[in-house]
C-alpha positions as YAML, in Angstrom:
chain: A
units: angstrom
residues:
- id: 1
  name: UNK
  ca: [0.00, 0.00, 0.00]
- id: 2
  name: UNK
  ca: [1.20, 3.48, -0.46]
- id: 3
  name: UNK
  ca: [0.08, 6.69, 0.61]
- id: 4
  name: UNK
  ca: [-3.49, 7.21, -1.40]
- id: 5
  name: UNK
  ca: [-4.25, 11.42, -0.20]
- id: 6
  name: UNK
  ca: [-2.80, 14.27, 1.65]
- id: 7
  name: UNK
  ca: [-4.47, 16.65, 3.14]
- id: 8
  name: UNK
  ca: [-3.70, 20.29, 4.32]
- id: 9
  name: UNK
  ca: [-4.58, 22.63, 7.17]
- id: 10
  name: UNK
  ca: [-5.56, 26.14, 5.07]
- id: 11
  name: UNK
  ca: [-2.47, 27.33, 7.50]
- id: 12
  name: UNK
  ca: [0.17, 25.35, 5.38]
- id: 13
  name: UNK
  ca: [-1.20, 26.70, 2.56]
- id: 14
  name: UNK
  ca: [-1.89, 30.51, 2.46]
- id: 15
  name: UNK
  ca: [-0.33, 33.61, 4.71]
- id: 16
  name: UNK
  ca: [-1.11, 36.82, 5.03]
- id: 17
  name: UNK
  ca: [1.66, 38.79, 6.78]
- id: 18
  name: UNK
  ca: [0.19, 41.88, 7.60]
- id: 19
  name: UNK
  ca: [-3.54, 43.43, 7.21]
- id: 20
  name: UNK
  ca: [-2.62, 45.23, 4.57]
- id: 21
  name: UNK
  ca: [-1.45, 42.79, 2.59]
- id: 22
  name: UNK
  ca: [-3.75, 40.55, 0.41]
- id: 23
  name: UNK
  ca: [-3.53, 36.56, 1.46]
- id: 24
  name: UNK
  ca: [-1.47, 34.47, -0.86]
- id: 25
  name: UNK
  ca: [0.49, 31.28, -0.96]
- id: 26
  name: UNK
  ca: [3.09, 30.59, 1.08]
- id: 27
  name: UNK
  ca: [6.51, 29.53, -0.24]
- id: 28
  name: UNK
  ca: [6.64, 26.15, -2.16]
- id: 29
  name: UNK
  ca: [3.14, 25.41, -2.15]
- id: 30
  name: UNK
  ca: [2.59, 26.15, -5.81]
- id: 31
  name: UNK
  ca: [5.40, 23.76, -6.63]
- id: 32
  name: UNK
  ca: [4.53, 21.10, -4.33]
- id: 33
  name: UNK
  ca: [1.17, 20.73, -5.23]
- id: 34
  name: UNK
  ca: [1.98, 20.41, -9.17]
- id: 35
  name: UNK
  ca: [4.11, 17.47, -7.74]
- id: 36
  name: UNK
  ca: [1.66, 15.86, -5.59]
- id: 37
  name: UNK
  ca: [-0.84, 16.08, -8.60]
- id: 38
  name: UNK
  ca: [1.35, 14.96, -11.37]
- id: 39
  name: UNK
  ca: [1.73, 11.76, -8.97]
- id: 40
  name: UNK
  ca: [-2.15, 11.09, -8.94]
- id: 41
  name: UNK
  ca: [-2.01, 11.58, -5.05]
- id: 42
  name: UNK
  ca: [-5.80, 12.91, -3.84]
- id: 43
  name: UNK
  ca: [-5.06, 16.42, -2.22]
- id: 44
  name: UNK
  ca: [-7.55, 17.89, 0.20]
- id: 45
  name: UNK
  ca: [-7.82, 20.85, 2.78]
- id: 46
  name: UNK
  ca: [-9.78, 20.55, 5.96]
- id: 47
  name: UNK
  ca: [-9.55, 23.55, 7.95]
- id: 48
  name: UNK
  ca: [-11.57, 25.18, 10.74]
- id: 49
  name: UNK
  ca: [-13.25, 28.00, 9.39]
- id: 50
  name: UNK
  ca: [-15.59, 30.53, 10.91]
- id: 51
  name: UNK
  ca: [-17.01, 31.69, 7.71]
- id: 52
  name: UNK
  ca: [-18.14, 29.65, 4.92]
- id: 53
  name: UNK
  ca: [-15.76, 27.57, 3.05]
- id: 54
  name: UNK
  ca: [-16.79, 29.61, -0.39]
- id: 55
  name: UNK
  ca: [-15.01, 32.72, 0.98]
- id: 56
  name: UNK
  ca: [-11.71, 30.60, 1.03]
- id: 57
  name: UNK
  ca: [-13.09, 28.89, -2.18]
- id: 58
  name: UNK
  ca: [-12.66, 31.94, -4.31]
- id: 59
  name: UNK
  ca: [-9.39, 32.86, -2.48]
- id: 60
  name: UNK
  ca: [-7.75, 29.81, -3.60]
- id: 61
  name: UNK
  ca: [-9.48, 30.40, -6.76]
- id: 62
  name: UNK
  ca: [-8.05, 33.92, -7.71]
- id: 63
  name: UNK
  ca: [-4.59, 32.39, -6.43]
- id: 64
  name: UNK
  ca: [-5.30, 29.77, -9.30]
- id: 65
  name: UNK
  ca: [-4.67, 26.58, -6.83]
- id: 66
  name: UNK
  ca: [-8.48, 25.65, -6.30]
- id: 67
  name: UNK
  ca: [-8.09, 22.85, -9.21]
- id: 68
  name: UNK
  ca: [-5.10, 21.38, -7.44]
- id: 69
  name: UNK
  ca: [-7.67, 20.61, -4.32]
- id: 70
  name: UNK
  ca: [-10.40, 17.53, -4.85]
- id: 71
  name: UNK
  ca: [-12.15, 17.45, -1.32]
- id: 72
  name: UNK
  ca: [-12.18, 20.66, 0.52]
- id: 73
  name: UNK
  ca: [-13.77, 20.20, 4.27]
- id: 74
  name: UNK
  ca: [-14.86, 23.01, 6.10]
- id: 75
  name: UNK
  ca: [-15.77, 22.95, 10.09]
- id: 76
  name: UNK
  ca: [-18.68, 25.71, 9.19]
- id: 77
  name: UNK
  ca: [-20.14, 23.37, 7.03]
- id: 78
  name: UNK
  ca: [-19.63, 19.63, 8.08]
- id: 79
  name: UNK
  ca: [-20.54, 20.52, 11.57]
- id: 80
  name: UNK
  ca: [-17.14, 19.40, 13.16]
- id: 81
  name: UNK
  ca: [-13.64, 21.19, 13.95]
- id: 82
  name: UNK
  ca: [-10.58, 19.64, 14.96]
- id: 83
  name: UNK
  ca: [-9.41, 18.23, 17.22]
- id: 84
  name: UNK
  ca: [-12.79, 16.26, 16.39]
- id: 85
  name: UNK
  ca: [-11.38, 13.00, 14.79]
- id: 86
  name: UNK
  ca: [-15.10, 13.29, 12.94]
- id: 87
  name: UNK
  ca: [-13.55, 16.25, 10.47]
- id: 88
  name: UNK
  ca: [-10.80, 13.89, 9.00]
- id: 89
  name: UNK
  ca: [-13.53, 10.93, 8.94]
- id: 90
  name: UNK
  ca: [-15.57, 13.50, 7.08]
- id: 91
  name: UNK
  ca: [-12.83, 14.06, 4.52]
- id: 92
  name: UNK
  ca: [-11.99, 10.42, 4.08]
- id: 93
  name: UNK
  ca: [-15.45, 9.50, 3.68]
- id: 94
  name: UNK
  ca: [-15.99, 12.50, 0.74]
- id: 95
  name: UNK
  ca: [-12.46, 11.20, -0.91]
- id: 96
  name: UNK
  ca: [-13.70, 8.18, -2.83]
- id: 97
  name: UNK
  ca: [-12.17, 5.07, -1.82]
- id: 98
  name: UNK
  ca: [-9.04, 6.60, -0.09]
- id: 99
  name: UNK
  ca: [-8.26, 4.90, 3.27]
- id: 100
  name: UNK
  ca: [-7.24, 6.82, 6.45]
- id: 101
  name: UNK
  ca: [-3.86, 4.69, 6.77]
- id: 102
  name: UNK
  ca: [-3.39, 5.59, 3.58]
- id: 103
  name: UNK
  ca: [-3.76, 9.30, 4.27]
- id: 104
  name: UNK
  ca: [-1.65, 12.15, 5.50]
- id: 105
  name: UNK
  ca: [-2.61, 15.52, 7.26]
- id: 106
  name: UNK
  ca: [0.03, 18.26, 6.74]
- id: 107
  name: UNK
  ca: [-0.37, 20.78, 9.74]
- id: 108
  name: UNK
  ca: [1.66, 23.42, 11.74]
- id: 109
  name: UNK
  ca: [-0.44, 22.73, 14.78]
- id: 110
  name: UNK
  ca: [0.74, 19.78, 16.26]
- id: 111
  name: UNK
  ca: [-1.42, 19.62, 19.45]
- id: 112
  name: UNK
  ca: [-4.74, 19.81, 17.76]
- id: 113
  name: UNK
  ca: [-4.37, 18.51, 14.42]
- id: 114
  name: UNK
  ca: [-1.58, 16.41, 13.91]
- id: 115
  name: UNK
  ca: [-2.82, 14.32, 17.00]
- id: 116
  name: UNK
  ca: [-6.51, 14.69, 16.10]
- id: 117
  name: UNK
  ca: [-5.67, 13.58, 12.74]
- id: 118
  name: UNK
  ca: [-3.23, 10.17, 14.05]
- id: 119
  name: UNK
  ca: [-6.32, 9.45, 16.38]
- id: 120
  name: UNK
  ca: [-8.45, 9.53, 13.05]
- id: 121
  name: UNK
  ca: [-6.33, 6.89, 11.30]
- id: 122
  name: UNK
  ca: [-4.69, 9.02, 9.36]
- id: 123
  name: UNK
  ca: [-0.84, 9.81, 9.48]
- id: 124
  name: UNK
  ca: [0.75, 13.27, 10.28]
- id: 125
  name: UNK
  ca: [3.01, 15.49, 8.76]
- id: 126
  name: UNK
  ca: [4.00, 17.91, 11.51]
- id: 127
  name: UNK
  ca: [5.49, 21.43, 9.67]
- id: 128
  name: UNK
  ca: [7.32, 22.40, 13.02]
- id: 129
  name: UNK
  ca: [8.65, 25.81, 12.18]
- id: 130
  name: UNK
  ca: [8.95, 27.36, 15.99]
- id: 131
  name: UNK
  ca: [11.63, 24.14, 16.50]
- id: 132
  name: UNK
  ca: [9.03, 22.78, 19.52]
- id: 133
  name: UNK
  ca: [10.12, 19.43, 20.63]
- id: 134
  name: UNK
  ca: [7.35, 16.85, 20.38]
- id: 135
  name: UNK
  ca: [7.38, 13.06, 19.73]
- id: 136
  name: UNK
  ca: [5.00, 11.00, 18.29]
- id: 137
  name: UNK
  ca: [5.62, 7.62, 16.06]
- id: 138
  name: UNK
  ca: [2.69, 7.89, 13.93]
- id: 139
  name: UNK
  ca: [4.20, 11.22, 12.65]
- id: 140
  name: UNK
  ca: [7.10, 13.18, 10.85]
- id: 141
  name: UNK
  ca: [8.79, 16.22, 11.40]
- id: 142
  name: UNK
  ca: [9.88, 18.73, 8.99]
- id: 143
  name: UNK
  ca: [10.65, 22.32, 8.60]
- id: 144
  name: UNK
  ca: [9.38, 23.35, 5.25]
- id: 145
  name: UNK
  ca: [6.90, 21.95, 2.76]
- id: 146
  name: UNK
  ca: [9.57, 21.27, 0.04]
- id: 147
  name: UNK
  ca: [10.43, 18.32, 2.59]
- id: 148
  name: UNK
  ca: [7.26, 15.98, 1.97]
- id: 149
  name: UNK
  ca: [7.60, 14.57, -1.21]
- id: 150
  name: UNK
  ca: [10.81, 12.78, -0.21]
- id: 151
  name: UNK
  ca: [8.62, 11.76, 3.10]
- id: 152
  name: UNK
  ca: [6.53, 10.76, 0.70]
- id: 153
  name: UNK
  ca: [8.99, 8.76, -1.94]
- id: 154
  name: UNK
  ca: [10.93, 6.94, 0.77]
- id: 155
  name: UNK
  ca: [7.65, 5.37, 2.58]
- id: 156
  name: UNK
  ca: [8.57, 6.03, 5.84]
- id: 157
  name: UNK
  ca: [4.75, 5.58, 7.14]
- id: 158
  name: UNK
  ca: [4.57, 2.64, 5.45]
- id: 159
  name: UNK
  ca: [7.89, 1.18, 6.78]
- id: 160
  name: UNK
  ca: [6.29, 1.97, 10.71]
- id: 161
  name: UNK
  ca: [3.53, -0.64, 9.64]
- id: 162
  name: UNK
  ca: [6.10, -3.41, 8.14]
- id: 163
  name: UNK
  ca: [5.00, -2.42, 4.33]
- id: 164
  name: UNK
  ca: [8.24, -0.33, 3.10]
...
């Protein structure tokens, strides 16, 4: 088996560094998710959002990335916000066949979403930019996006299981 889906926190994806300044993608993101897509992985966002998901819709839109994204989850609409493992079941259940242990969540919050997500079934990719120390087996560690697709190519969930 091999990992089927990632999916984002909206927080790995877009910044907005001051007020002033209109949101837009944050370094690498662009690239990575041309990579992720020419590799037929299933790329999601499930976020915790106080306003509806169709404000962040046309966001990602005029940033030209909202083709990139094939489930998009949003707490103010499914009803659920992480740490709620329900969110992630939400988004595995709207992602066509994809299995959790085949899945991996990509947050900067480690805390609420990287262990909400593990306790969903799904694996964790922990962006730790602050340099925090936390361990956890059913996750990785990196410091910039760029990182995942060699997480990615060399298995290293799958190898935790005995599959790599």
């Amino acid at each position: 088996m091999e990992i089927q889906a990632v999916f984002f926190d909206i927080g790995v994806i877009l910044t907005r560094p001051s007020f002033e300044e209109p949101i837009r993608l944050k370094k690498g993101v662009l690239s990575l998710l041309r990579q992720m897509k020419s590799q037929g992985l299933k790329i999601g966002l499930i976020a915790n959002v106080s306003s509806r998901g169709r404000v962040y819709e046309e966001i990602l839109k005029r940033l030209k990335v909202l083709s990139y994204f094939d489930i998009l989850i949003w707490s103010s609409e499914v009803g659920f916000k992480k740490p709620q493992p329900m969110i992630f079941h939400q988004a595995i259940l709207s992602s066509n066949g994809v299995v959790a242990g085949n899945s991996v969540y990509v947050s900067e919050d480690f805390e609420k979403d990287i262990l909400s997500a593990n306790r969903a079934g799904l694996w964790g990719i922990w962006v730790n930019r602050n340099q925090e120390s936390q361990e956890n087996p059913f996750s990785r560690e990196i410091k910039k996006v760029s990182e995942i697709p060699k997480i990615l190519e060399n298995g290293f969930f799958l190898k935790d299981r005995g599959e790599g």
